[in-house]
C-alpha positions as CSV (number, residue, x, y, z in Angstrom):
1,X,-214.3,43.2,178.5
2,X,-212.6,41.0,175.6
3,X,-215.1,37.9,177.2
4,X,-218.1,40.4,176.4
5,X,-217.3,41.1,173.1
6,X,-216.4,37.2,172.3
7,X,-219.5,36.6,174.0
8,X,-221.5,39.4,171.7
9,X,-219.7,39.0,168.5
10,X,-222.8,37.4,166.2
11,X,-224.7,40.4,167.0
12,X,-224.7,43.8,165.6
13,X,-223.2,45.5,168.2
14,X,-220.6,48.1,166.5
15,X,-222.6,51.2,167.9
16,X,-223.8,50.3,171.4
17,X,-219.5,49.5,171.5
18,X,-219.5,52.7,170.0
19,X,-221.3,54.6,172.7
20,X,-220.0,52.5,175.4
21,X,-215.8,53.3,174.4
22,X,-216.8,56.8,174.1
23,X,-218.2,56.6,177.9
24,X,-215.4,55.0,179.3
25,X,-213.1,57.0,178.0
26,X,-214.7,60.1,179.3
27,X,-215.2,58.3,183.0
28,X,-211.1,57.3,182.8
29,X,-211.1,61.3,182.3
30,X,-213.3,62.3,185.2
31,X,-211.1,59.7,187.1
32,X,-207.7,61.8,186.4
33,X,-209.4,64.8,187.1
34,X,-210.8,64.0,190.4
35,X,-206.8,62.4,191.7
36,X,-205.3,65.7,190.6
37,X,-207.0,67.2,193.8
38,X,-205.2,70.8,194.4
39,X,-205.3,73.1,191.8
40,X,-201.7,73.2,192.2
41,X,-201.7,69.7,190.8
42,X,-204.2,70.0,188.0
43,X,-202.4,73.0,186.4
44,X,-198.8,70.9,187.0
45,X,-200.7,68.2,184.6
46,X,-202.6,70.1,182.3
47,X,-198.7,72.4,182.0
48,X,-197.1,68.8,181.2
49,X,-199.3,67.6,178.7
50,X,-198.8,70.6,176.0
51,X,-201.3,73.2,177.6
52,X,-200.3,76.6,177.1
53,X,-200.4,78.5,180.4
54,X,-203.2,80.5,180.7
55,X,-205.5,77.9,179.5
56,X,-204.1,75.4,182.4
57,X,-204.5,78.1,184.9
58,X,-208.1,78.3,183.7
59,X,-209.2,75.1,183.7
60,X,-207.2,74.3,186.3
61,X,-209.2,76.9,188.4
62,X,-212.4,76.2,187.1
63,X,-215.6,75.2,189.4
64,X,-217.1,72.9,187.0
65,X,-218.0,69.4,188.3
66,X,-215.7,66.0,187.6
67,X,-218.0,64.7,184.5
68,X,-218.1,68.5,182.6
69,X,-214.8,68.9,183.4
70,X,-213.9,65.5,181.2
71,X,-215.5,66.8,178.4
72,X,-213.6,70.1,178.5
73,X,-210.4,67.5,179.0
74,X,-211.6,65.9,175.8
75,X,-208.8,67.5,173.9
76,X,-206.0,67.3,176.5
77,X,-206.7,63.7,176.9
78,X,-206.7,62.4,173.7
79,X,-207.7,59.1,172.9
80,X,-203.8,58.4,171.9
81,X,-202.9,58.6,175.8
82,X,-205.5,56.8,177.1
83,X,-204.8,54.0,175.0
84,X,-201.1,54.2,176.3
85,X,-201.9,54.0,179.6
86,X,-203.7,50.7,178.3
87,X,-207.1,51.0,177.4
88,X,-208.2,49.0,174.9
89,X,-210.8,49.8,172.8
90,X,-214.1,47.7,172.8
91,X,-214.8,48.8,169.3
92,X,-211.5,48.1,168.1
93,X,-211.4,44.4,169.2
94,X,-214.8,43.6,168.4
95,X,-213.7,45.1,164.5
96,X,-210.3,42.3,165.1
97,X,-212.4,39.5,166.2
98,X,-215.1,40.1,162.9
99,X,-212.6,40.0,160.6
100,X,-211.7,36.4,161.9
């Protein structure tokens, strides 16, 4: 990823980074929500990361597919955590390596 953007950099390329950070993060997302496999799991989770209960119980026993439900985790997930578990943003190195 950080070759791409060194490779890129000249170019204008804040918004296709833009668009491209905001779809990885939602596929790291779908990603968590297809390990948690049991519903039992998923509302464990969803109870651990500051979800109230009824709203885990609901999404964990929702029918909604892998990539709607990361949209819906959206606010779970926050960006915060998945750059904690050591994401790095595309965007945000592309903005480091401009400034240079």
């Amino acid at each position: 990823m950080r070759g791409w953007v060194e490779y890129f950099k000249l170019a204008d390329i804040r918004g296709l980074l833009k668009a491209t950070d905001k779809w990885a993060r939602s596929r790291i997302r779908a990603v968590y929500w297809k390990q948690w496999k049991k519903i039992k799991t998923k509302y464990r989770m969803l109870k651990a990361m500051g979800m109230e209960h009824w709203k885990a119980k609901e999404l964990a026993c929702s029918r909604k597919g892998y990539w709607r439900m990361a949209q819906v985790l959206n606010s779970v997930i926050t960006n915060k955590i998945i750059a904690k578990l050591g994401y790095t943003s595309m965007l945000d190195y592309y903005l480091t390596v401009c400034e240079n």
